[in-house]
PDB file of N, CA, C and O in Angstrom:
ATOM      1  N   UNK A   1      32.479  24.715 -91.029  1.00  0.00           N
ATOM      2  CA  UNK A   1      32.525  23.395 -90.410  1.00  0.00           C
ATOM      3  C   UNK A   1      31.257  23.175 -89.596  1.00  0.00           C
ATOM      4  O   UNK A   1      30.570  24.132 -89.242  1.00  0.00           O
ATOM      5  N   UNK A   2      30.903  21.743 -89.259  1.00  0.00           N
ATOM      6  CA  UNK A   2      29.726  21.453 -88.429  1.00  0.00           C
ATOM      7  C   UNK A   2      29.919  21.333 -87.146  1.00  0.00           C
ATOM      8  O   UNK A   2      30.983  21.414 -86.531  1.00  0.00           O
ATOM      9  N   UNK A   3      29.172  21.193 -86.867  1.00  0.00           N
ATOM     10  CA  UNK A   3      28.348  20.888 -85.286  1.00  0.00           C
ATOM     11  C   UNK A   3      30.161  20.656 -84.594  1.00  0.00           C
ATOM     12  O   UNK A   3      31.083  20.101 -85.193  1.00  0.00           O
ATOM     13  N   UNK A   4      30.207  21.229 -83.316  1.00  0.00           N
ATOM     14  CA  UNK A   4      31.482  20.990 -82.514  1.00  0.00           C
ATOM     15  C   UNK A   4      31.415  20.081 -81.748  1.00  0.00           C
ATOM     16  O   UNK A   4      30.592  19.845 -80.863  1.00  0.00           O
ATOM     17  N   UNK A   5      32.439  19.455 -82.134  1.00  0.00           N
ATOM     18  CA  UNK A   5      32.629  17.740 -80.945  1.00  0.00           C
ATOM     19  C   UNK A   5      32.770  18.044 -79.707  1.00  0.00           C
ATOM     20  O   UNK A   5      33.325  19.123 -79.499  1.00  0.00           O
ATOM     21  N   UNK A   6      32.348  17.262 -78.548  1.00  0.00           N
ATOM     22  CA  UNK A   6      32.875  17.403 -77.311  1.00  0.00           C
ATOM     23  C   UNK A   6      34.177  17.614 -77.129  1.00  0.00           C
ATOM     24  O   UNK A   6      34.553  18.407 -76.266  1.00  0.00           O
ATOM     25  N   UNK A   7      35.158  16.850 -78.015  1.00  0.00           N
ATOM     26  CA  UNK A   7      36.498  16.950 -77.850  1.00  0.00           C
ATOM     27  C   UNK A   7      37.100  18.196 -77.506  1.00  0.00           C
ATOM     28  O   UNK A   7      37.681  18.543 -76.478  1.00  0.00           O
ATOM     29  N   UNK A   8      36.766  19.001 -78.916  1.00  0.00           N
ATOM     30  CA  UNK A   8      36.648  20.367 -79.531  1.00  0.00           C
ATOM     31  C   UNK A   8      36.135  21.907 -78.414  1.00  0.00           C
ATOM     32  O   UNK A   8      36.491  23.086 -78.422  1.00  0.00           O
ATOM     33  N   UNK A   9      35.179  21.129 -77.578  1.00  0.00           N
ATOM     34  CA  UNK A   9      34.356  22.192 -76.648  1.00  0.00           C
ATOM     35  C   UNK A   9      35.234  21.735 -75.214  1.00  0.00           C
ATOM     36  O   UNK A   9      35.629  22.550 -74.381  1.00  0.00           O
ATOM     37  N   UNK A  10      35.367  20.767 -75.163  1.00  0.00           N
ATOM     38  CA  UNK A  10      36.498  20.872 -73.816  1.00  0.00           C
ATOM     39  C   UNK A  10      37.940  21.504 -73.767  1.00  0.00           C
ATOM     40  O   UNK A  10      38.546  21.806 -72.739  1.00  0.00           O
ATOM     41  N   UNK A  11      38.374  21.646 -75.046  1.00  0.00           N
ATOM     42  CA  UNK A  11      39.396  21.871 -75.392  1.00  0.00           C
ATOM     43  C   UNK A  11      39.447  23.753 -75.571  1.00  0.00           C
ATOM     44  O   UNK A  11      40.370  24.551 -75.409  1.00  0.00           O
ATOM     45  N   UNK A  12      38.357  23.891 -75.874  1.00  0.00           N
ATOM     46  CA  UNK A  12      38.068  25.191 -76.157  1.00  0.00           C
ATOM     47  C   UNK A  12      37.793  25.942 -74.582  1.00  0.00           C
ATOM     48  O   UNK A  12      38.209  27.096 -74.479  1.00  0.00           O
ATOM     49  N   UNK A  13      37.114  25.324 -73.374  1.00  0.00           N
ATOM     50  CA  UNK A  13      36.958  25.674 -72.128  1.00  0.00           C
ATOM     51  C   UNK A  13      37.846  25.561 -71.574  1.00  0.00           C
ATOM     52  O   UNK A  13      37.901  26.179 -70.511  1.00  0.00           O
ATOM     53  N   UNK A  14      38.985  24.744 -71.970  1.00  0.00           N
ATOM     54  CA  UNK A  14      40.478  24.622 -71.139  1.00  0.00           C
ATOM     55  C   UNK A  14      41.346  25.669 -71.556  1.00  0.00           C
ATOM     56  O   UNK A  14      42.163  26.220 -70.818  1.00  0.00           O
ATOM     57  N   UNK A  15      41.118  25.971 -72.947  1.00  0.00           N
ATOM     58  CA  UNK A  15      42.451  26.756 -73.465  1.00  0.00           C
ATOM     59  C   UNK A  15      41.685  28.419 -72.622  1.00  0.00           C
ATOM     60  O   UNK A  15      42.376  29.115 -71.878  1.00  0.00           O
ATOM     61  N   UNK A  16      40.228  28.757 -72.955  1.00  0.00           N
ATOM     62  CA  UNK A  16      39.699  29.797 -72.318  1.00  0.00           C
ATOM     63  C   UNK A  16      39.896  29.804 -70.768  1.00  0.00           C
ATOM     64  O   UNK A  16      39.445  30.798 -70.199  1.00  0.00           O
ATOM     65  N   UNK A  17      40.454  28.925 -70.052  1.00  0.00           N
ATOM     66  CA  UNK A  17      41.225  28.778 -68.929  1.00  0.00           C
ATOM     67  C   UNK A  17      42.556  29.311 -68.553  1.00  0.00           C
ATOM     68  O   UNK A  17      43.110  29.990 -67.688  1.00  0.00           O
ATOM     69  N   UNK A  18      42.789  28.644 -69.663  1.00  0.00           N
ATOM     70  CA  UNK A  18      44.529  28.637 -69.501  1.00  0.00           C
ATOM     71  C   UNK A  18      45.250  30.109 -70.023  1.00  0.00           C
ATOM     72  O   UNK A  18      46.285  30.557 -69.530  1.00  0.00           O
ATOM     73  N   UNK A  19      44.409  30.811 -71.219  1.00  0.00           N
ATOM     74  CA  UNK A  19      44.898  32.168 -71.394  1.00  0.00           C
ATOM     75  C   UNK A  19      44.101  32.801 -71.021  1.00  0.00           C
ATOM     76  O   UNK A  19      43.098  32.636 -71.715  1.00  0.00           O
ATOM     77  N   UNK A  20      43.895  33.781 -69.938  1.00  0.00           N
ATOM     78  CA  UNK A  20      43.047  34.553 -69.469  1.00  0.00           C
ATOM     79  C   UNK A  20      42.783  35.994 -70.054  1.00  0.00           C
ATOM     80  O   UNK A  20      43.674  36.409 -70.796  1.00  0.00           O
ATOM     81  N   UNK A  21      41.958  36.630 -69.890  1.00  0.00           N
ATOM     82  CA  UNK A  21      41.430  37.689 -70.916  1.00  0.00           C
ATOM     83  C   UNK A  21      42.424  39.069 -70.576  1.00  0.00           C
ATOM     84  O   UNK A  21      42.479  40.064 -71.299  1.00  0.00           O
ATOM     85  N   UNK A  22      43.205  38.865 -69.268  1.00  0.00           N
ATOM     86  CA  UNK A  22      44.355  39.339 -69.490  1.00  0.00           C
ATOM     87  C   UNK A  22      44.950  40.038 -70.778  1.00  0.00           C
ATOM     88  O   UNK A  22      45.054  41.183 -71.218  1.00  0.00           O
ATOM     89  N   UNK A  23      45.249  38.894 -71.109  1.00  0.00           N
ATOM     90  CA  UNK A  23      46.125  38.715 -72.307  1.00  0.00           C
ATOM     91  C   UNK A  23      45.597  39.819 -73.462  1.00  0.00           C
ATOM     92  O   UNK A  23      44.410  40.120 -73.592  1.00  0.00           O
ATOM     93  N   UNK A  24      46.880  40.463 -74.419  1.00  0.00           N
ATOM     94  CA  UNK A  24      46.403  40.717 -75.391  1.00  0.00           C
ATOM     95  C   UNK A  24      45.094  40.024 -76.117  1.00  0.00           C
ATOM     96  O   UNK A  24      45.128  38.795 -76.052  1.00  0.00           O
ATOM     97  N   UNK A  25      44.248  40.429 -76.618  1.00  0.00           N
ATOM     98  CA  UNK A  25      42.843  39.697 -77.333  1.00  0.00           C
ATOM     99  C   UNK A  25      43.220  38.797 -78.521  1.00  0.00           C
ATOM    100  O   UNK A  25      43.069  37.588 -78.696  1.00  0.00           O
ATOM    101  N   UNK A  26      43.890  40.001 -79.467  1.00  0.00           N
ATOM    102  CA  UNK A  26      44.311  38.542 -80.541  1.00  0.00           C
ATOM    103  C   UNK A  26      45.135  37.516 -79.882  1.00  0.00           C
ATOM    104  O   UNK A  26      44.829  36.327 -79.964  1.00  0.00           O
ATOM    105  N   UNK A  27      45.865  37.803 -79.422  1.00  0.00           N
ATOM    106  CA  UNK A  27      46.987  36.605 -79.361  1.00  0.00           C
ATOM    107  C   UNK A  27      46.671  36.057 -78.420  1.00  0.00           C
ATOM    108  O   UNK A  27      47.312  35.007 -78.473  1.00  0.00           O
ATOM    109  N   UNK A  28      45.854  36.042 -77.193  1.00  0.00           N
ATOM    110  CA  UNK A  28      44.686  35.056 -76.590  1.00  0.00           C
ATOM    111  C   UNK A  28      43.985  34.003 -77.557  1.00  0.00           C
ATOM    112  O   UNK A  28      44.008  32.772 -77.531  1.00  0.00           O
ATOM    113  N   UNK A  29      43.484  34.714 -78.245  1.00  0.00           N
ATOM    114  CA  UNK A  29      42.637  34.349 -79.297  1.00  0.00           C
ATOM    115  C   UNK A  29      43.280  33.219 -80.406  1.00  0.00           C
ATOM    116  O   UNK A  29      42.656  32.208 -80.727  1.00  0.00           O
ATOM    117  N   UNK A  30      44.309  33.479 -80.809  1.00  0.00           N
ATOM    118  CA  UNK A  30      45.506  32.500 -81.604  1.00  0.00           C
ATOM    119  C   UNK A  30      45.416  31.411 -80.476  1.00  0.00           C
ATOM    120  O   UNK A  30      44.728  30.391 -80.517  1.00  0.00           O
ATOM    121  N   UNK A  31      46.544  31.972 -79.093  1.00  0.00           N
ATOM    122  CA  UNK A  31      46.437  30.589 -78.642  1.00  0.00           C
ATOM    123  C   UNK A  31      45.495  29.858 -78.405  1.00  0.00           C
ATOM    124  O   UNK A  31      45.792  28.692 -78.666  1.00  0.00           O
ATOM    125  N   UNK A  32      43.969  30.036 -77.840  1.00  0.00           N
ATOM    126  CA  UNK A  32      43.123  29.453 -77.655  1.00  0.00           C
ATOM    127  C   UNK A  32      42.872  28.396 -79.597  1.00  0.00           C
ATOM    128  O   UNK A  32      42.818  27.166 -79.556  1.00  0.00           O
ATOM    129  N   UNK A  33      42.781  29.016 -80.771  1.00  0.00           N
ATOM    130  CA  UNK A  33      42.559  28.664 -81.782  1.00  0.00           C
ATOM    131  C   UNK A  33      43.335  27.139 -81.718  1.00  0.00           C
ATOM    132  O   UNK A  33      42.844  26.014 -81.810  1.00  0.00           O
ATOM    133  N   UNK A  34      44.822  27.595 -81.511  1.00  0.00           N
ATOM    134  CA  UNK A  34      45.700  26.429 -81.753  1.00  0.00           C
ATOM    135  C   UNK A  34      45.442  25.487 -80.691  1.00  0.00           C
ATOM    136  O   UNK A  34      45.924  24.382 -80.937  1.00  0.00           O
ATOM    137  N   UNK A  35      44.752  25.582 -79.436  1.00  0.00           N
ATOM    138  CA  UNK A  35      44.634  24.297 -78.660  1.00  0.00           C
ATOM    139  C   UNK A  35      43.564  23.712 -78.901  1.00  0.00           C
ATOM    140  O   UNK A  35      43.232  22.932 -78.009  1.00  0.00           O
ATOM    141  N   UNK A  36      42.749  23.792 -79.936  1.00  0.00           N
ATOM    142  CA  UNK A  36      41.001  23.518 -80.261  1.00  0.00           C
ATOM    143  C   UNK A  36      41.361  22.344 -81.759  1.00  0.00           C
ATOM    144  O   UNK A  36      41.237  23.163 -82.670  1.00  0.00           O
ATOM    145  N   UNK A  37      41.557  21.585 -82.153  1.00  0.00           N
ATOM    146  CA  UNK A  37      41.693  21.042 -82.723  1.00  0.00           C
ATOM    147  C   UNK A  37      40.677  21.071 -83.966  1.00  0.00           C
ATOM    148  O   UNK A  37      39.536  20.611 -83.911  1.00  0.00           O
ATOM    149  N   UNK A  38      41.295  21.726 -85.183  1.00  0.00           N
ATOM    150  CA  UNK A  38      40.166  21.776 -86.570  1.00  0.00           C
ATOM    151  C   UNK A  38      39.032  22.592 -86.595  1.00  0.00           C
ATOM    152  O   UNK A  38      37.939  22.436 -87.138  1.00  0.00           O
ATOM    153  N   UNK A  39      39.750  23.996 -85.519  1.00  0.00           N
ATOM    154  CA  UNK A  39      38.802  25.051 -85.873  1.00  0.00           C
ATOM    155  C   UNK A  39      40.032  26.173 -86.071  1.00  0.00           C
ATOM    156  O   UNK A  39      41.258  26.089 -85.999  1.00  0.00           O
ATOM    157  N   UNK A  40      39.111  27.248 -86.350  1.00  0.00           N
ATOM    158  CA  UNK A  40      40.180  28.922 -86.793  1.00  0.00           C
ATOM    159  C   UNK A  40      39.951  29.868 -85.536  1.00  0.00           C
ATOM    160  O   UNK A  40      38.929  29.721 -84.866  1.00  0.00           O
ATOM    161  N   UNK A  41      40.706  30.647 -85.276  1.00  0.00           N
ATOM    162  CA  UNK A  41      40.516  31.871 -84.522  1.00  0.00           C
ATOM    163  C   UNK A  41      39.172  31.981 -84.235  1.00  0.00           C
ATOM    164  O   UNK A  41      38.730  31.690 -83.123  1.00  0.00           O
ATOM    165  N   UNK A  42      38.206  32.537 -85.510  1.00  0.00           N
ATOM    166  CA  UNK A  42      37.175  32.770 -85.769  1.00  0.00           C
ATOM    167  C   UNK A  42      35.965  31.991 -85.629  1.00  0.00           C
ATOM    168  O   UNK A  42      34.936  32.619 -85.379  1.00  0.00           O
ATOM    169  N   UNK A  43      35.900  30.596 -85.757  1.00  0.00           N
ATOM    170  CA  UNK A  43      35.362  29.398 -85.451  1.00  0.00           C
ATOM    171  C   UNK A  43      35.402  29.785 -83.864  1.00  0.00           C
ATOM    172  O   UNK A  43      34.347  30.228 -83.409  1.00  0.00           O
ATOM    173  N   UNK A  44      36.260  29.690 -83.178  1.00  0.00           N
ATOM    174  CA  UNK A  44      36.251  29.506 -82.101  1.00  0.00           C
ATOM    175  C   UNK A  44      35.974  30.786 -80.964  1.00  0.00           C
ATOM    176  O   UNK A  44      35.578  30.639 -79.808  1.00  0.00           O
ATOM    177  N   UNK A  45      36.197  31.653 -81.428  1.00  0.00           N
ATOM    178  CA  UNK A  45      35.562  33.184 -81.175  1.00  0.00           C
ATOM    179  C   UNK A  45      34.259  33.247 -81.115  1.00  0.00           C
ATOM    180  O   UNK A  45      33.599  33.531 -80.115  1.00  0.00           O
ATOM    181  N   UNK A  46      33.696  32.876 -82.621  1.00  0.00           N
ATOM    182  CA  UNK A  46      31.874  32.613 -82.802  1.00  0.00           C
ATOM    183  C   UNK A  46      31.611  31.712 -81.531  1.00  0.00           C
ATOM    184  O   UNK A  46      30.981  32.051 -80.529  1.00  0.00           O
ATOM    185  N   UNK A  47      32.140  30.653 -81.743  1.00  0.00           N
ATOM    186  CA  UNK A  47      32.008  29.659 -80.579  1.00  0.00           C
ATOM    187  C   UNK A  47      31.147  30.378 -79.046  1.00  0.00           C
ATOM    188  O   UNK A  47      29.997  30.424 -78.608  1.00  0.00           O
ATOM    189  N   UNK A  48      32.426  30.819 -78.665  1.00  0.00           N
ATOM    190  CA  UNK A  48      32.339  31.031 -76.920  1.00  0.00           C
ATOM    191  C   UNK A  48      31.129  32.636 -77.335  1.00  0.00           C
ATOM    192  O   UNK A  48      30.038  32.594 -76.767  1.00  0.00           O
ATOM    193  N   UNK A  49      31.318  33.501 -77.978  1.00  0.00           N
ATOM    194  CA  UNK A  49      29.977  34.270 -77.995  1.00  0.00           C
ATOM    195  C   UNK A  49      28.581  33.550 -77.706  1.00  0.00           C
ATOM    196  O   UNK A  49      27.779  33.689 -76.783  1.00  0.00           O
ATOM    197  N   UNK A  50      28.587  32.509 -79.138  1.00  0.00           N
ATOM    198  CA  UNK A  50      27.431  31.471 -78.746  1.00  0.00           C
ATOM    199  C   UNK A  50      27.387  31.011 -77.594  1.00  0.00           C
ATOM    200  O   UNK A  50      26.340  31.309 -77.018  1.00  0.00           O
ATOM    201  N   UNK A  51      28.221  30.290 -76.898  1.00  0.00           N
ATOM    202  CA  UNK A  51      27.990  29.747 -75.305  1.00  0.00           C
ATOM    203  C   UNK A  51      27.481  30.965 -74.203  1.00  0.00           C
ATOM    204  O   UNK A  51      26.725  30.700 -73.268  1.00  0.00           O
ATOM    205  N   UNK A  52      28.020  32.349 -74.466  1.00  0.00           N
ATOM    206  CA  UNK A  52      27.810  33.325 -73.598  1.00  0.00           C
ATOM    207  C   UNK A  52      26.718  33.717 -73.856  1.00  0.00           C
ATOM    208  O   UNK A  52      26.023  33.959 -72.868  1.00  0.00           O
ATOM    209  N   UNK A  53      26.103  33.946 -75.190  1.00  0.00           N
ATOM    210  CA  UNK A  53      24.742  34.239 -75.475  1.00  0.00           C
ATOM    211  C   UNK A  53      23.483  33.024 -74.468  1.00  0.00           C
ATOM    212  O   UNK A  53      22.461  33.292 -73.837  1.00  0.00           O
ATOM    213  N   UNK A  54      24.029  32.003 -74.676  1.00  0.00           N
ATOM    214  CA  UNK A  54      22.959  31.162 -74.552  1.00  0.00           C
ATOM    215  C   UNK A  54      23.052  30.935 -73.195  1.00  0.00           C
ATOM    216  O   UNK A  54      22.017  30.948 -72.528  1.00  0.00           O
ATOM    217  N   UNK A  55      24.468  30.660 -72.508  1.00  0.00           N
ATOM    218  CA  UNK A  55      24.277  30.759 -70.739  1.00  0.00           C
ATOM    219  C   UNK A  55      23.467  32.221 -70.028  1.00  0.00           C
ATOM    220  O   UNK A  55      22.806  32.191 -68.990  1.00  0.00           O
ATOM    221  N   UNK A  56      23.701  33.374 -70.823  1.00  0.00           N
ATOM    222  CA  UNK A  56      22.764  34.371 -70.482  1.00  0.00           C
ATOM    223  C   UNK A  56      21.683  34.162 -70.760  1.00  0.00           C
ATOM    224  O   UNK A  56      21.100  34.871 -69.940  1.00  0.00           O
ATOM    225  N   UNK A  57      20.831  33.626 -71.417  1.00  0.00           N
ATOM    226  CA  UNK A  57      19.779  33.001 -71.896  1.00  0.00           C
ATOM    227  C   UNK A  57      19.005  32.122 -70.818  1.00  0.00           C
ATOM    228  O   UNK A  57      17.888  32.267 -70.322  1.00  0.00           O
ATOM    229  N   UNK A  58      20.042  31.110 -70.621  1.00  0.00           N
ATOM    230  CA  UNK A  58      19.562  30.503 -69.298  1.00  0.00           C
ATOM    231  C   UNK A  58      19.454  28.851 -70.449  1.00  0.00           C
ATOM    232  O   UNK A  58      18.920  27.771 -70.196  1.00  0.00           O
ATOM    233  N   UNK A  59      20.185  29.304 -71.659  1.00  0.00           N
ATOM    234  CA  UNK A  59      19.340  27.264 -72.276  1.00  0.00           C
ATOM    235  C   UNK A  59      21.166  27.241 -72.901  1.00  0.00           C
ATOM    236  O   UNK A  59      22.109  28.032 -72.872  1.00  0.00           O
ATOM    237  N   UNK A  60      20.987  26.225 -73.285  1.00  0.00           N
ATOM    238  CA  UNK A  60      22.221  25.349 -73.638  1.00  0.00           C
ATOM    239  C   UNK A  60      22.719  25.863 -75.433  1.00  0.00           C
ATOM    240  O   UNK A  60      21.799  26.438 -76.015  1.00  0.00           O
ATOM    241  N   UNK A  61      23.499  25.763 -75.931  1.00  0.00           N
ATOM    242  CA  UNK A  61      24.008  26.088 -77.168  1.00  0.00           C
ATOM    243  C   UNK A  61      23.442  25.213 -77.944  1.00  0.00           C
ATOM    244  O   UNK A  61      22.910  24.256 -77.382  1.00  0.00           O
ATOM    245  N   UNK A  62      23.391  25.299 -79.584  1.00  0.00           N
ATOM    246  CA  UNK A  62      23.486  23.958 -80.186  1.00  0.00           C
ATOM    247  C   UNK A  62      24.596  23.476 -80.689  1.00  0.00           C
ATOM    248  O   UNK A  62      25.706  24.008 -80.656  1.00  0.00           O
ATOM    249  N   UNK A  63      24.209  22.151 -81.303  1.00  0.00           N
ATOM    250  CA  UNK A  63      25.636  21.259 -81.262  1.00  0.00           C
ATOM    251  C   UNK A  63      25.708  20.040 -80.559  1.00  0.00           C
ATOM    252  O   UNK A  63      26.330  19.052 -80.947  1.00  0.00           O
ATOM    253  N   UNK A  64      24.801  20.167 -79.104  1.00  0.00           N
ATOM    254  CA  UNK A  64      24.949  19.168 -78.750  1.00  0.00           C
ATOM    255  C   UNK A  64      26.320  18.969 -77.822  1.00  0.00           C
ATOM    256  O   UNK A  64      26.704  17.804 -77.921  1.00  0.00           O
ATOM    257  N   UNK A  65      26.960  19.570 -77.164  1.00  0.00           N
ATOM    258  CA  UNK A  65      28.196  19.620 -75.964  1.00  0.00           C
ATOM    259  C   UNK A  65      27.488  20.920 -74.697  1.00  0.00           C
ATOM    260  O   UNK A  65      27.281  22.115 -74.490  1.00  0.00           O
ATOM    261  N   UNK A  66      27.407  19.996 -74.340  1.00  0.00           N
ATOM    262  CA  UNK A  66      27.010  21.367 -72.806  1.00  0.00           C
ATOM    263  C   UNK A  66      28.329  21.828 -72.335  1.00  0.00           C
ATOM    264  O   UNK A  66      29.195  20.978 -72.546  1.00  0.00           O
ATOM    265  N   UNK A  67      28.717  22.791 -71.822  1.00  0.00           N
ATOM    266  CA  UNK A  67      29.481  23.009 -70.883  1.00  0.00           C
ATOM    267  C   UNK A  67      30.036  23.535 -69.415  1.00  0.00           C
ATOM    268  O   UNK A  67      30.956  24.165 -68.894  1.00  0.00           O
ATOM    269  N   UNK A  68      28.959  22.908 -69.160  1.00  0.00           N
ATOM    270  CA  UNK A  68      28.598  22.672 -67.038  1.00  0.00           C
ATOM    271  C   UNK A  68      28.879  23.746 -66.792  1.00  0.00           C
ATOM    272  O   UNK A  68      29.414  23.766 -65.684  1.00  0.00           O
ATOM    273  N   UNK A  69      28.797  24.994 -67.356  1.00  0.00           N
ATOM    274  CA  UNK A  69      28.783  26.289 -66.731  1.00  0.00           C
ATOM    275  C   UNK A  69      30.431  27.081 -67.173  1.00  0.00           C
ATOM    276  O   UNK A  69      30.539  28.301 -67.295  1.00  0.00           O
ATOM    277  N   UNK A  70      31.263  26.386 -67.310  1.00  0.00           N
ATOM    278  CA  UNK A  70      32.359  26.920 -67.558  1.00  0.00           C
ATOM    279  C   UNK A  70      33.158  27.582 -68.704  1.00  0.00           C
ATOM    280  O   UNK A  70      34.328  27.398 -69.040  1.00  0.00           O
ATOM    281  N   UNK A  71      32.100  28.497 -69.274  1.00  0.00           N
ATOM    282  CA  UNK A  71      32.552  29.166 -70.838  1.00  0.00           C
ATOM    283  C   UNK A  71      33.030  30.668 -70.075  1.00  0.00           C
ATOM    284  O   UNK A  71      33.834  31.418 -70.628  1.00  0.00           O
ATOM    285  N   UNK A  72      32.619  30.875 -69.181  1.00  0.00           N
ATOM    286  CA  UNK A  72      32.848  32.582 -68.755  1.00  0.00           C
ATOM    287  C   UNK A  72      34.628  32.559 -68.353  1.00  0.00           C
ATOM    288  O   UNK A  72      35.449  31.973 -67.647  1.00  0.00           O
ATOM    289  N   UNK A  73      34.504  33.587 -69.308  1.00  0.00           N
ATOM    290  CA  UNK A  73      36.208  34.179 -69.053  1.00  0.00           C
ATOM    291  C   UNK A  73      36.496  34.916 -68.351  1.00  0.00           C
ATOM    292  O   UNK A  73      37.699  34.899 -68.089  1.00  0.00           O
ATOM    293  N   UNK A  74      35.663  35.965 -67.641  1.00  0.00           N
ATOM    294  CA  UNK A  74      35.993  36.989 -67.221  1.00  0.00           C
ATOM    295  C   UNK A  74      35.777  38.352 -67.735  1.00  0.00           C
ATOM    296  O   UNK A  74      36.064  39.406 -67.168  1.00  0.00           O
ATOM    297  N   UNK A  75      35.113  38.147 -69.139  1.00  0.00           N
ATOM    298  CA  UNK A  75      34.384  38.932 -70.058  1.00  0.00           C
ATOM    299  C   UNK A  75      35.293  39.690 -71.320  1.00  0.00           C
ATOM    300  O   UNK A  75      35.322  40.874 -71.659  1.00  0.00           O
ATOM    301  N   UNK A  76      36.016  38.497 -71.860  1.00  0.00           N
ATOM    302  CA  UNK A  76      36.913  38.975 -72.521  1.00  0.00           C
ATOM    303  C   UNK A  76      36.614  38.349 -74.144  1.00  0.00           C
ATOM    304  O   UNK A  76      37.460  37.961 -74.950  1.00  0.00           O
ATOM    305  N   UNK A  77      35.203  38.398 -74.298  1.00  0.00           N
ATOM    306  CA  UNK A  77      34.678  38.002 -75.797  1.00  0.00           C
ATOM    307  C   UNK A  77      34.910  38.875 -77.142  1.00  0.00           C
ATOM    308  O   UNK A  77      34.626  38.586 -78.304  1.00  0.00           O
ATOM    309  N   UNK A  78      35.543  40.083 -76.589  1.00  0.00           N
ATOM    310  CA  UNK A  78      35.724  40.597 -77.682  1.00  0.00           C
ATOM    311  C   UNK A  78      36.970  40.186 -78.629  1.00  0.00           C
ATOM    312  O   UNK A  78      38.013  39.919 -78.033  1.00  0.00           O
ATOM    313  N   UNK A  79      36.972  40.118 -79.805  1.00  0.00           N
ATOM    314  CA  UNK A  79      38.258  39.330 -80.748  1.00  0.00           C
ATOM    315  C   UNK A  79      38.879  40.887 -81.632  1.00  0.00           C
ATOM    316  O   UNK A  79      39.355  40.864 -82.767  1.00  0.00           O
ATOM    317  N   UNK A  80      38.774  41.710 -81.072  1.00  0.00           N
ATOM    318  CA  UNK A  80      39.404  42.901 -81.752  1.00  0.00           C
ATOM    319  C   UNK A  80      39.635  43.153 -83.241  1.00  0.00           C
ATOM    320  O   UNK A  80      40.170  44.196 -83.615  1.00  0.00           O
TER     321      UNK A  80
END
């Protein structure tokens, strides 16, 4: 799939909110999938790596959705 909508990237920073890295990894990972509208587990996994890569970076992702700083989970990027 292409380029991620804003919709898609807010939705993806809320659900990475709402299940914390706590959580088992896959099934973090599911729920976050299912609150992201028209992406997979995996889509959305790649996703937040990309945002963490590039906020360590210090520059913005591409795609085109910034996200004002709020992709960090707590360091729970791994998808097992």
């Amino acid at each position: 799939q292409g380029a991620w909508t804003a919709e898609q990237q807010a939705c993806l920073q809320r659900a990475l909110k709402e299940f914390p890295s706590t959580m088992d990894t896959s099934e973090r990972w599911n729920k976050i999938a299912e609150a992201v509208p028209g992406r997979s587990k995996k889509e959305c996994v790649a996703r937040f790596k990309e945002l963490k890569q590039a906020l360590q970076a210090g520059g913005a992702p591409g795609g085109g959705a910034t996200d004002g700083g709020g992709a960090t989970d707590g360091g729970g990027a791994t998808d097992g």
